[in-house]
PDB file of N, CA, C and O in Angstrom, chain B, residues numbered from 101:
ATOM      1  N   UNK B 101     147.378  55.147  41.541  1.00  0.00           N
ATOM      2  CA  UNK B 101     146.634  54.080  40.892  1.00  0.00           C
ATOM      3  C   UNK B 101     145.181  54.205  41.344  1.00  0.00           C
ATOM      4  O   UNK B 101     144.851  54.335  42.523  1.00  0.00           O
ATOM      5  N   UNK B 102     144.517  54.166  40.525  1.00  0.00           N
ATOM      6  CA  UNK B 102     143.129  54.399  40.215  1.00  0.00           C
ATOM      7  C   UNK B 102     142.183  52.753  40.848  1.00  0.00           C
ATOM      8  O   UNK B 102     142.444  51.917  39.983  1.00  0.00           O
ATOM      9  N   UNK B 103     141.600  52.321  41.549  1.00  0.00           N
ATOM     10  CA  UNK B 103     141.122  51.295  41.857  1.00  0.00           C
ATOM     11  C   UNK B 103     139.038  51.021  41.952  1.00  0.00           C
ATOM     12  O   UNK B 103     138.343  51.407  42.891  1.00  0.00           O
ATOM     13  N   UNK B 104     138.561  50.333  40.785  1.00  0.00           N
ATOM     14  CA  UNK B 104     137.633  50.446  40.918  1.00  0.00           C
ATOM     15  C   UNK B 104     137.008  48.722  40.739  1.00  0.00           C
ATOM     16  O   UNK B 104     137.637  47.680  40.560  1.00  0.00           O
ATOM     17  N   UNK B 105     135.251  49.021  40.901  1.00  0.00           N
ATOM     18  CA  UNK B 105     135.140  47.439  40.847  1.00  0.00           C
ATOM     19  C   UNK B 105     134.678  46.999  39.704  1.00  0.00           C
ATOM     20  O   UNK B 105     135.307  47.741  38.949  1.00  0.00           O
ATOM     21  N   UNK B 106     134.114  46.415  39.101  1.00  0.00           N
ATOM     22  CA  UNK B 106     134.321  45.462  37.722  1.00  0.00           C
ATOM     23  C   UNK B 106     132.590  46.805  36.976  1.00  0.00           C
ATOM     24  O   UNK B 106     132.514  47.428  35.917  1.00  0.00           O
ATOM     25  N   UNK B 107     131.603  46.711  38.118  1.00  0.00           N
ATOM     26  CA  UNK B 107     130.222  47.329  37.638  1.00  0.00           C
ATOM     27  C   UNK B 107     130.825  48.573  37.457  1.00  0.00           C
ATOM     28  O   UNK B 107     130.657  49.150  36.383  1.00  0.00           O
ATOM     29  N   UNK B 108     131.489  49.071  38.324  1.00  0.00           N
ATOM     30  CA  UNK B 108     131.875  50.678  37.913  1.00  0.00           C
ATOM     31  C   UNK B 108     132.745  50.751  36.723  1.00  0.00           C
ATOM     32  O   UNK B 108     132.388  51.481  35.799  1.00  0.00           O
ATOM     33  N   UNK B 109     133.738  50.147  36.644  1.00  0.00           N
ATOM     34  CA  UNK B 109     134.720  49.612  35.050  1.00  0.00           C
ATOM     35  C   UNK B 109     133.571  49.707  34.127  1.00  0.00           C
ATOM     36  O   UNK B 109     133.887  50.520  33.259  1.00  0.00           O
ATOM     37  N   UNK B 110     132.351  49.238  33.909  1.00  0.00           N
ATOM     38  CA  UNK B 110     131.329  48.691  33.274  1.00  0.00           C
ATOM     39  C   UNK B 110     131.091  50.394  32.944  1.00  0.00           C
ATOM     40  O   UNK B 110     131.366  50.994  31.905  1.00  0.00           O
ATOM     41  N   UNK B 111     130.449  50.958  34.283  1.00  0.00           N
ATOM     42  CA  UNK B 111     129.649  52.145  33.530  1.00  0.00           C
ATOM     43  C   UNK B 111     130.761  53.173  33.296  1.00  0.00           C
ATOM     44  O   UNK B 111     130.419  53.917  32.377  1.00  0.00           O
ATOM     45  N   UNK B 112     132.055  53.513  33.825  1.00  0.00           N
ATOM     46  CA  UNK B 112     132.551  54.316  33.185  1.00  0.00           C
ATOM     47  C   UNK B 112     133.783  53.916  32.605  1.00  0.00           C
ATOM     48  O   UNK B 112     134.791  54.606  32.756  1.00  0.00           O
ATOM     49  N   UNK B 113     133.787  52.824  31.932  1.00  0.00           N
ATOM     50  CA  UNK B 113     134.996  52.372  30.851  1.00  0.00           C
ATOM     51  C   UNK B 113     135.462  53.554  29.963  1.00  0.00           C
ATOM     52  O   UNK B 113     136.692  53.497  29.941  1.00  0.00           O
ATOM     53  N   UNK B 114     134.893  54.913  28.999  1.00  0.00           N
ATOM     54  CA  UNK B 114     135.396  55.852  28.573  1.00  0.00           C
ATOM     55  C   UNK B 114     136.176  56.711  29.409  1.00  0.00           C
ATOM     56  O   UNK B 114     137.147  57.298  28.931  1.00  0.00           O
ATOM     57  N   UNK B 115     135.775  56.876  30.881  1.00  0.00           N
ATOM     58  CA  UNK B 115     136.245  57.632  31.661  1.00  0.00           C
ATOM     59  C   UNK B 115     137.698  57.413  31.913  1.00  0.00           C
ATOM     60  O   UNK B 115     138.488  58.330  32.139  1.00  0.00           O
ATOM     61  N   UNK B 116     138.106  55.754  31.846  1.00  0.00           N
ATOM     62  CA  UNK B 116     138.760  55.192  32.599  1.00  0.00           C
ATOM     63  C   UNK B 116     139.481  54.748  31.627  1.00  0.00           C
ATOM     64  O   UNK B 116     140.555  55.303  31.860  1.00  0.00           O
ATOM     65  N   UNK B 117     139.629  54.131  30.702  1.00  0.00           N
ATOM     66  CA  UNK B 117     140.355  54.671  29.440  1.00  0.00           C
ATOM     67  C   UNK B 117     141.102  56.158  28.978  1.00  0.00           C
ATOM     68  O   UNK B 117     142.181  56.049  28.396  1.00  0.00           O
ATOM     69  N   UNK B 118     140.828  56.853  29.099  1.00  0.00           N
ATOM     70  CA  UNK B 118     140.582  58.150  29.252  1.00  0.00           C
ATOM     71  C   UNK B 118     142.530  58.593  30.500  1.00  0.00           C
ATOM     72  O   UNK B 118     143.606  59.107  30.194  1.00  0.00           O
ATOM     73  N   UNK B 119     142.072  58.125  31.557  1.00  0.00           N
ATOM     74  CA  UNK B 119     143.172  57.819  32.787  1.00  0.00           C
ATOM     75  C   UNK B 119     144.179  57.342  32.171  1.00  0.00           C
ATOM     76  O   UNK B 119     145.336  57.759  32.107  1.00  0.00           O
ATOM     77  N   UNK B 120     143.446  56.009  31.495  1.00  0.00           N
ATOM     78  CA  UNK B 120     145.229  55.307  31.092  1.00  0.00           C
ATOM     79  C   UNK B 120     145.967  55.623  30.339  1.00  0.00           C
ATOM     80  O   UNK B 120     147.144  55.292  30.197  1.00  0.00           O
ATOM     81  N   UNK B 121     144.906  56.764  29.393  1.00  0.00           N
ATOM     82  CA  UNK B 121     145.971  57.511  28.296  1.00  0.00           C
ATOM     83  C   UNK B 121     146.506  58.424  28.683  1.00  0.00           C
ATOM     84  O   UNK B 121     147.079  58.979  27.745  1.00  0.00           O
ATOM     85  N   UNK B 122     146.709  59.129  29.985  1.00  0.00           N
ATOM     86  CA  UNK B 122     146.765  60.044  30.766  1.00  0.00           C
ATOM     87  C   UNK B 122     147.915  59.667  31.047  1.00  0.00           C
ATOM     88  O   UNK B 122     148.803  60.515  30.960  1.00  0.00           O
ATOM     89  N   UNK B 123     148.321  58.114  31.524  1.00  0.00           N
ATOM     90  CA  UNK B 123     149.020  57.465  32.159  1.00  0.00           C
ATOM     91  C   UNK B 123     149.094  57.149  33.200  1.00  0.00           C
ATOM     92  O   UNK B 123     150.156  56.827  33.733  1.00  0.00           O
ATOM     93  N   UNK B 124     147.689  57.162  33.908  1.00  0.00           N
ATOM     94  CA  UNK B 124     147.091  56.490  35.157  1.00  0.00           C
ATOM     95  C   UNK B 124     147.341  54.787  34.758  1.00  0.00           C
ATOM     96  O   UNK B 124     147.514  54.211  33.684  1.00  0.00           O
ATOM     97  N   UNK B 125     147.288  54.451  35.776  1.00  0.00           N
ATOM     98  CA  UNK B 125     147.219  53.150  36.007  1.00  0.00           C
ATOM     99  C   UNK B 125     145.908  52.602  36.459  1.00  0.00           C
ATOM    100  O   UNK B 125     145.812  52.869  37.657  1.00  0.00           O
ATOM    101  N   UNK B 126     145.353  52.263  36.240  1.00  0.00           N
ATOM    102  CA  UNK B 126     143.239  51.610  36.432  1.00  0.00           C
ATOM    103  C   UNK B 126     143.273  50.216  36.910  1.00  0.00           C
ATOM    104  O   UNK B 126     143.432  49.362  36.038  1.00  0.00           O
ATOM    105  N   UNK B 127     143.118  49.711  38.492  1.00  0.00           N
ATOM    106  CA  UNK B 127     143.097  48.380  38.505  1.00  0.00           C
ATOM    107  C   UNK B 127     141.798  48.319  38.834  1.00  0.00           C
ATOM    108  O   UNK B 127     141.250  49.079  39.633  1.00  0.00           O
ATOM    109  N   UNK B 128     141.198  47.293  38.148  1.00  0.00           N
ATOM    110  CA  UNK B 128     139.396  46.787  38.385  1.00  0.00           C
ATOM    111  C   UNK B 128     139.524  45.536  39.378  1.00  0.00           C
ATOM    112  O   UNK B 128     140.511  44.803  39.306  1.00  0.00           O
ATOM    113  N   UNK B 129     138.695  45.353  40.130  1.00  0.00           N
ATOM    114  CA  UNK B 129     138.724  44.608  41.076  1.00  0.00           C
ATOM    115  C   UNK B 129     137.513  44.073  40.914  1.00  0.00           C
ATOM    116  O   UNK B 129     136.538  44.768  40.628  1.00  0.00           O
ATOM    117  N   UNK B 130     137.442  42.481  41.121  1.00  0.00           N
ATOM    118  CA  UNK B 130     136.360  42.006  41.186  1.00  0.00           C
ATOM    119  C   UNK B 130     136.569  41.074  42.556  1.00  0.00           C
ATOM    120  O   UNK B 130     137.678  40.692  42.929  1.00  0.00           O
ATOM    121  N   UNK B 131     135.184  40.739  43.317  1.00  0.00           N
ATOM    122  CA  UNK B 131     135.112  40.669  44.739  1.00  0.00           C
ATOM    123  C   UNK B 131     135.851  41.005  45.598  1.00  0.00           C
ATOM    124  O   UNK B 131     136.006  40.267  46.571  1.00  0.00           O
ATOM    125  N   UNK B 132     136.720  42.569  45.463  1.00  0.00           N
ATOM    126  CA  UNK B 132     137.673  42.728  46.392  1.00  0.00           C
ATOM    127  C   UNK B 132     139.076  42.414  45.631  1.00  0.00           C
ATOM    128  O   UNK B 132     139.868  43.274  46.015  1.00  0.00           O
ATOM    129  N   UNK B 133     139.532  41.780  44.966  1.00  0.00           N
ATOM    130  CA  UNK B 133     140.337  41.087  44.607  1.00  0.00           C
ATOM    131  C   UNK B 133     140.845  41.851  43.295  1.00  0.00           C
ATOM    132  O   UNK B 133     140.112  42.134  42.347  1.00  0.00           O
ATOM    133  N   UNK B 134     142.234  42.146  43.387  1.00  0.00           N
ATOM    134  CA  UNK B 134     142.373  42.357  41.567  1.00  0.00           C
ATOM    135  C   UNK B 134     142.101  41.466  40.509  1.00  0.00           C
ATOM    136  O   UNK B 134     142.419  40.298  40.731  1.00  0.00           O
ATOM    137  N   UNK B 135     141.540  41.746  39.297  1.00  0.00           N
ATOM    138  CA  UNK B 135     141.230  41.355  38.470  1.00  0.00           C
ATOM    139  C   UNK B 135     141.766  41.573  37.047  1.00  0.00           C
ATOM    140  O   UNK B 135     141.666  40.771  36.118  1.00  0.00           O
ATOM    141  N   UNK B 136     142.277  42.630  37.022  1.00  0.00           N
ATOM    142  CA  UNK B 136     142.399  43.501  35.552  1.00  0.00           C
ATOM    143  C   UNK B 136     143.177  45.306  35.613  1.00  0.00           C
ATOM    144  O   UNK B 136     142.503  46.234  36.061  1.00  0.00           O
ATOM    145  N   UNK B 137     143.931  45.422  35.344  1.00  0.00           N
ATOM    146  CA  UNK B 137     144.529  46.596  34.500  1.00  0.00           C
ATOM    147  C   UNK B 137     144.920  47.432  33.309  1.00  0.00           C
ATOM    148  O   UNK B 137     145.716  47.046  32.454  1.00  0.00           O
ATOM    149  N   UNK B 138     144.399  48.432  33.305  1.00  0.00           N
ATOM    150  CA  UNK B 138     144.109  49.154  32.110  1.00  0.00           C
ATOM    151  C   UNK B 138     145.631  50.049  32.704  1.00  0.00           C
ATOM    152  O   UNK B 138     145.875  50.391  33.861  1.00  0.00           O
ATOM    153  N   UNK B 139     146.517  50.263  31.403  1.00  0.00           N
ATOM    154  CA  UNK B 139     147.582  50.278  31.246  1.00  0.00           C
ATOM    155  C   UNK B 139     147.770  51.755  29.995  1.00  0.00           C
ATOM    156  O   UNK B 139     147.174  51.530  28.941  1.00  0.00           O
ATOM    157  N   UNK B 140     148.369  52.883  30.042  1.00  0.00           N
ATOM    158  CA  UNK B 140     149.354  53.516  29.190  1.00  0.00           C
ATOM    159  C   UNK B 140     149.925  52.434  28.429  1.00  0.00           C
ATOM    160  O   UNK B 140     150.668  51.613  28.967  1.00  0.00           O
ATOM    161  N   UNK B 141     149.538  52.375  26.882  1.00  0.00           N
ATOM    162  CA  UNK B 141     150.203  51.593  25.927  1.00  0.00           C
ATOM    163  C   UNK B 141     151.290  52.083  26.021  1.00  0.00           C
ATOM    164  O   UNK B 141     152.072  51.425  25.335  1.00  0.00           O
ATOM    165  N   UNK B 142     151.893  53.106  26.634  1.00  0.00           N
ATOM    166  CA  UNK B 142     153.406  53.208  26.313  1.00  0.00           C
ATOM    167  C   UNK B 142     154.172  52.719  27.562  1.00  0.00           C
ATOM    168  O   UNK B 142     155.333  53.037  27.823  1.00  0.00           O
ATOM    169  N   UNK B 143     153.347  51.866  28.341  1.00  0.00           N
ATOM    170  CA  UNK B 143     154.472  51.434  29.422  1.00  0.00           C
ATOM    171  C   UNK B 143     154.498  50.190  29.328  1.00  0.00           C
ATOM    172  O   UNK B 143     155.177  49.408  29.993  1.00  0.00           O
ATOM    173  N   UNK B 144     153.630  49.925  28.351  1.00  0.00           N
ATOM    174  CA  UNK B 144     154.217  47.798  27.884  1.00  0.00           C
ATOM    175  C   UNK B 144     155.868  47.826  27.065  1.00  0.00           C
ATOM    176  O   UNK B 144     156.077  48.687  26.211  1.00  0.00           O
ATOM    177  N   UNK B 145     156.404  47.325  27.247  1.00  0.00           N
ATOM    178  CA  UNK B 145     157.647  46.906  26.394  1.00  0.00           C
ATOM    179  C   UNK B 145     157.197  45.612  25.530  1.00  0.00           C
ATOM    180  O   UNK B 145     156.378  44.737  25.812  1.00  0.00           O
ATOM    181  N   UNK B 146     158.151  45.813  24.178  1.00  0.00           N
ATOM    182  CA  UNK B 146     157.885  45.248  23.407  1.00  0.00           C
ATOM    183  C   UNK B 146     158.823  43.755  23.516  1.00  0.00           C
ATOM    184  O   UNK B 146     160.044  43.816  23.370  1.00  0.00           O
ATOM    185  N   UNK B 147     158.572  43.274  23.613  1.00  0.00           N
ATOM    186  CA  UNK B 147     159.430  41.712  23.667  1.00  0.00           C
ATOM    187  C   UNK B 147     160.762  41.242  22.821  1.00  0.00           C
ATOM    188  O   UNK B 147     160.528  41.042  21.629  1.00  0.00           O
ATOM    189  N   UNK B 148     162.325  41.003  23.309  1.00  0.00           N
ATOM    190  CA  UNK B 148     162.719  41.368  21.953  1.00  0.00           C
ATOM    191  C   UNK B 148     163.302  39.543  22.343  1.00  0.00           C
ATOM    192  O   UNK B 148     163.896  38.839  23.160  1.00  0.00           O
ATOM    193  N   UNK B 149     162.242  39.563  20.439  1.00  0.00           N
ATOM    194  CA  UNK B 149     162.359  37.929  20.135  1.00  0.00           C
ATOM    195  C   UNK B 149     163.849  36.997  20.261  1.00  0.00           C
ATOM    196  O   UNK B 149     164.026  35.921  20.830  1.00  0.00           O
ATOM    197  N   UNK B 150     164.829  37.866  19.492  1.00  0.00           N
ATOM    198  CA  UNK B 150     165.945  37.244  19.920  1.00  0.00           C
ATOM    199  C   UNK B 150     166.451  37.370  21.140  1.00  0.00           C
ATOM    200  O   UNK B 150     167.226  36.414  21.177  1.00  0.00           O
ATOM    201  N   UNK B 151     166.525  37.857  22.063  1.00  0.00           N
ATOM    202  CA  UNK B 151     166.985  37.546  23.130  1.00  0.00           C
ATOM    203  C   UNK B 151     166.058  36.310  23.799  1.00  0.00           C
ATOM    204  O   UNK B 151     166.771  35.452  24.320  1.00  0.00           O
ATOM    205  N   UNK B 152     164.469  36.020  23.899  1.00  0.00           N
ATOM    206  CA  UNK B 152     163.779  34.718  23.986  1.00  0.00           C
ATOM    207  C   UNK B 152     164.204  33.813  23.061  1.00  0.00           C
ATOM    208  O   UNK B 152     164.227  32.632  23.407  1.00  0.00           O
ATOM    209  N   UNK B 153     164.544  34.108  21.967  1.00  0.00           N
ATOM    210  CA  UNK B 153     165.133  32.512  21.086  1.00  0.00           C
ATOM    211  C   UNK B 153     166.535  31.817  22.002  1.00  0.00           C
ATOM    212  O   UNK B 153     166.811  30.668  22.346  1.00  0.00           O
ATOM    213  N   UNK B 154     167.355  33.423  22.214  1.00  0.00           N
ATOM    214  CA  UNK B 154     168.404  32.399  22.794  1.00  0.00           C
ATOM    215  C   UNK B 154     168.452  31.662  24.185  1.00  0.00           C
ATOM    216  O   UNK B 154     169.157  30.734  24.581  1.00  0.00           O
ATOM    217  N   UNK B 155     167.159  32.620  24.969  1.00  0.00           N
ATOM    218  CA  UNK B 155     167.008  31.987  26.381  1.00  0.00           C
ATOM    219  C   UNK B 155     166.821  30.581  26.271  1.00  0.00           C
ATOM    220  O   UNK B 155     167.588  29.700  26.659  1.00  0.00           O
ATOM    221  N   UNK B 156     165.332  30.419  25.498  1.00  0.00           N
ATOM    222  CA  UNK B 156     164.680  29.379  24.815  1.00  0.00           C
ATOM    223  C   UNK B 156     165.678  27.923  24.611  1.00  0.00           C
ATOM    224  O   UNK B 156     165.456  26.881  25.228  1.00  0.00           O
ATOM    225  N   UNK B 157     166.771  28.102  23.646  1.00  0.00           N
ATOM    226  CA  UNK B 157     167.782  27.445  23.236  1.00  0.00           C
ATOM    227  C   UNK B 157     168.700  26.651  24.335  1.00  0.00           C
ATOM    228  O   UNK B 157     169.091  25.485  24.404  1.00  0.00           O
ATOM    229  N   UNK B 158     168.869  27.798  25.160  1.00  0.00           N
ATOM    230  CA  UNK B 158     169.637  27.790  26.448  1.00  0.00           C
ATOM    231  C   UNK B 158     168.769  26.688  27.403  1.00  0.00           C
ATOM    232  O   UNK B 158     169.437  25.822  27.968  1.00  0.00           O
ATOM    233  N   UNK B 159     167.275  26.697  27.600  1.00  0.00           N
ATOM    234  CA  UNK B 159     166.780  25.771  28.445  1.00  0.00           C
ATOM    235  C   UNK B 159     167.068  23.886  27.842  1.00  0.00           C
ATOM    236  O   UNK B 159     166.872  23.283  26.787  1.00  0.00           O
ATOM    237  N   UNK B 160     167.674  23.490  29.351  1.00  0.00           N
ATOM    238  CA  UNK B 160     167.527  22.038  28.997  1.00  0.00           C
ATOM    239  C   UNK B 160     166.631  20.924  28.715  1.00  0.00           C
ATOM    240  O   UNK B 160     165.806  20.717  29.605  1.00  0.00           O
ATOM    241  N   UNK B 161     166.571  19.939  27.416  1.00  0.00           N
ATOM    242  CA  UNK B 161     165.152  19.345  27.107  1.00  0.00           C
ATOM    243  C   UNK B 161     164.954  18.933  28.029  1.00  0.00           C
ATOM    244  O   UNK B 161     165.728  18.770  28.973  1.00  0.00           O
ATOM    245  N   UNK B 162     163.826  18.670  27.935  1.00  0.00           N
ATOM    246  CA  UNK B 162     163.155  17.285  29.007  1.00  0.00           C
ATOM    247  C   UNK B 162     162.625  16.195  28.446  1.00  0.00           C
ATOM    248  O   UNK B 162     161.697  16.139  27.640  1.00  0.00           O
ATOM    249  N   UNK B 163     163.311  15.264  28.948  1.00  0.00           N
ATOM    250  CA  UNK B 163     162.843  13.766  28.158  1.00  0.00           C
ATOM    251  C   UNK B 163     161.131  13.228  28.773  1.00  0.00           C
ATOM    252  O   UNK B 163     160.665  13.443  29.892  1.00  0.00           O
ATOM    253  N   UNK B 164     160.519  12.541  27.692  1.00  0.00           N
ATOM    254  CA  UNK B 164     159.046  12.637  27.776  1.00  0.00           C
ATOM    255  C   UNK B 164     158.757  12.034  29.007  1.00  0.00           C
ATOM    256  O   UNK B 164     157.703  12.418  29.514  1.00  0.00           O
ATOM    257  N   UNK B 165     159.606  10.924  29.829  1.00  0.00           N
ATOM    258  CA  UNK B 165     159.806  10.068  30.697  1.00  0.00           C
ATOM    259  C   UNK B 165     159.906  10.730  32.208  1.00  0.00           C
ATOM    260  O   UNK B 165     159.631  10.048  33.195  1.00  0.00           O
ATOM    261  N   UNK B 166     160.257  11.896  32.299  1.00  0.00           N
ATOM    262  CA  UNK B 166     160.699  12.241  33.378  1.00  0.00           C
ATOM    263  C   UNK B 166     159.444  12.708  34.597  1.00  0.00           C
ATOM    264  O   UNK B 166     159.974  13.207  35.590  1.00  0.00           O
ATOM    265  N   UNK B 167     158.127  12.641  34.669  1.00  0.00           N
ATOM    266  CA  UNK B 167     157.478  12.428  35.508  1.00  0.00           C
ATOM    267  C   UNK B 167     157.464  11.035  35.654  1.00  0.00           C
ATOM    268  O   UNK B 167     157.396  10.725  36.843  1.00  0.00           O
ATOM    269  N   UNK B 168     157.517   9.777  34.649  1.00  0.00           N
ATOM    270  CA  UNK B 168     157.249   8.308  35.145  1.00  0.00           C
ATOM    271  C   UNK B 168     158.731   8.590  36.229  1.00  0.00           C
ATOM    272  O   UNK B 168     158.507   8.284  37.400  1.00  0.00           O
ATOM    273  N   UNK B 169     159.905   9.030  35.998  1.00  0.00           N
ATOM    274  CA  UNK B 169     161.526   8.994  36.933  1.00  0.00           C
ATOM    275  C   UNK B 169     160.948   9.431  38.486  1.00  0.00           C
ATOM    276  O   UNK B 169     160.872   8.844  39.566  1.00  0.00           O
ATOM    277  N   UNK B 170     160.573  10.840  37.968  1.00  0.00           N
ATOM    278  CA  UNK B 170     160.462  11.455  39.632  1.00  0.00           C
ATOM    279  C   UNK B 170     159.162  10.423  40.484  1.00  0.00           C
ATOM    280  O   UNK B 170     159.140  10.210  41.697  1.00  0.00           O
ATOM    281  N   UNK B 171     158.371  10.011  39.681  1.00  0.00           N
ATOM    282  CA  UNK B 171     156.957   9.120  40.305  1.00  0.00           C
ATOM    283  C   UNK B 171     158.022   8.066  41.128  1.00  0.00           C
ATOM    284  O   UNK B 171     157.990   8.075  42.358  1.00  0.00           O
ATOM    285  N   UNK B 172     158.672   7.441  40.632  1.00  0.00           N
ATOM    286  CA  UNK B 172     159.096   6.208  40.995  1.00  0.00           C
ATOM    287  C   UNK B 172     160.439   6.730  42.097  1.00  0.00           C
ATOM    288  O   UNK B 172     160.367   6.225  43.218  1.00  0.00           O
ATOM    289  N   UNK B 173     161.341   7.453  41.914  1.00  0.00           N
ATOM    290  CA  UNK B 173     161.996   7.791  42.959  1.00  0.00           C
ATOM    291  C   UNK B 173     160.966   9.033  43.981  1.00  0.00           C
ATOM    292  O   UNK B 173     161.478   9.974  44.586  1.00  0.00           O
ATOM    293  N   UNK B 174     160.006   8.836  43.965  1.00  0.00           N
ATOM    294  CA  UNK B 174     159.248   9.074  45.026  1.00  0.00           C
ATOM    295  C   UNK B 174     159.415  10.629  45.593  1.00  0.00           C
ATOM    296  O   UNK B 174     159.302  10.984  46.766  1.00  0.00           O
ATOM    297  N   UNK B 175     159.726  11.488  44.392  1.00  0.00           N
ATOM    298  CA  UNK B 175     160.269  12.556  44.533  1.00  0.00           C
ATOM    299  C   UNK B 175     158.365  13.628  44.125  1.00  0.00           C
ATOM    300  O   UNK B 175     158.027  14.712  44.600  1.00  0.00           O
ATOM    301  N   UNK B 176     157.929  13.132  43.577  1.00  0.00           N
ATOM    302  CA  UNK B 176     156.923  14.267  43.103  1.00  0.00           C
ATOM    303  C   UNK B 176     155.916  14.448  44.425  1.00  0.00           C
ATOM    304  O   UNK B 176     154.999  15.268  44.395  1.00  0.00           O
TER     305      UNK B 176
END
């Protein structure tokens, strides 16, 4: 993994693009800190909707009330 800071990302963004099609991995760092990754489009996966519909389905509602519940049993 390739690690640079946000000004250098700046001046050599072709370069570094360039890596990720390579299939480098590019993390930009700003103050030290990660910030951002430039990624091989072929290592995102594509999301498969039905299996989120049924997760989705599967989660229990929440009634609109239930922060006034936990406020008052002194739980939040």
């Amino acid at each position: 993994m390739t690690k640079v800071s946000l000004a250098e990302a700046k001046a050599h963004l072709s370069e570094l693009v360039n890596k990720a099609e390579a299939g480098e991995i590019v993390e930009i760092m700003r103050h030290g800190k990660p910030a951002a990754r430039l990624v091989p489009v072929d290592a995102l996966e594509p999301v498969d909707i039905e299996w989120l519909r049924t997760v989705i389905e599967k989660l229990p509602e929440t009634k609109s009330d239930t922060m006034d519940i936990l406020r008052a049993d002194e739980r939040y």
